[in-house]
Wavefront OBJ file of the C-alpha trace (Angstrom):
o trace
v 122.843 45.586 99.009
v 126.117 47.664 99.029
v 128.083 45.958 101.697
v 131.223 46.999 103.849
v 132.938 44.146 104.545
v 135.044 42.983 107.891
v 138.792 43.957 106.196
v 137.324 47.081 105.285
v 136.352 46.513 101.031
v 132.699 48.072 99.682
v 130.677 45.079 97.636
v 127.440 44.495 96.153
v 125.744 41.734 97.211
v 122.503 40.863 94.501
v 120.801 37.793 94.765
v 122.943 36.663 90.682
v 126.336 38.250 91.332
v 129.263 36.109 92.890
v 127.927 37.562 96.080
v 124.788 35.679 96.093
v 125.548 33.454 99.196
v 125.952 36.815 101.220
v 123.445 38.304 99.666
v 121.350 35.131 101.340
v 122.489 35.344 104.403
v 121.917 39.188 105.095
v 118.749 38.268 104.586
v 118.491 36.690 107.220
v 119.298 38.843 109.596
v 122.431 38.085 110.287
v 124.869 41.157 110.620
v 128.330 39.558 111.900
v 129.640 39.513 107.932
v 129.528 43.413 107.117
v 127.577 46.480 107.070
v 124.644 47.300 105.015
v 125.493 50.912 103.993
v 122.610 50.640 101.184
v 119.208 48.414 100.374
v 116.635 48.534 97.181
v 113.519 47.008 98.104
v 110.585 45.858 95.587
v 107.454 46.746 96.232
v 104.721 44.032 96.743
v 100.690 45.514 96.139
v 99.311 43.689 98.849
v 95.033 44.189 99.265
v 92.397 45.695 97.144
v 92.282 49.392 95.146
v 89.721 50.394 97.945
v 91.985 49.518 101.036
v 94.720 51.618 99.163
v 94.207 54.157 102.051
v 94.869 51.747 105.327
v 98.447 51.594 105.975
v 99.897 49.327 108.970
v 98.652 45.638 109.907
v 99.429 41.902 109.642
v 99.758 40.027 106.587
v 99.931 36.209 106.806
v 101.366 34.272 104.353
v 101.224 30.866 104.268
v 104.691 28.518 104.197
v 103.976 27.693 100.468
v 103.855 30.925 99.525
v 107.363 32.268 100.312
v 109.844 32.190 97.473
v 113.380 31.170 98.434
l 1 2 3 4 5 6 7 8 9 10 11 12 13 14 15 16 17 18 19 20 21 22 23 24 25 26 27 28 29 30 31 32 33 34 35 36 37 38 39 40 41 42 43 44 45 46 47 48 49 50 51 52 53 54 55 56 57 58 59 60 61 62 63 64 65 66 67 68
């Protein structure tokens, strides 16, 4: 994530630079320590090859599956 700090400097945040604790934390949400001006997501396939043409819905995953 590139970040805009509160006094005004441009960082970015990865989850194995020295910005990993902010990196964290913007995960979750939490917007009081800068301004995302940029994101990279990666995708996830979720499904089957012949549900490839649904988009939209829930997808539960269970506690033990999330990676922190």
């Amino acid at each position: 994530m590139d970040v805009v700090l509160t006094n005004g400097s441009l960082i970015t945040a990865t989850s194995t630079n020295q910005y990993s604790d902010l990196f964290r934390a913007l995960k979750g949400g939490g917007s009081r320590f800068g301004i995302v001006t940029r994101f990279e997501i990666a995708l996830v396939r979720v499904g089957r090859r012949v549900d490839r043409h649904w988009y939209g819905g829930i997808v539960n995953v269970s506690s033990s599956a999330i990676l922190y």
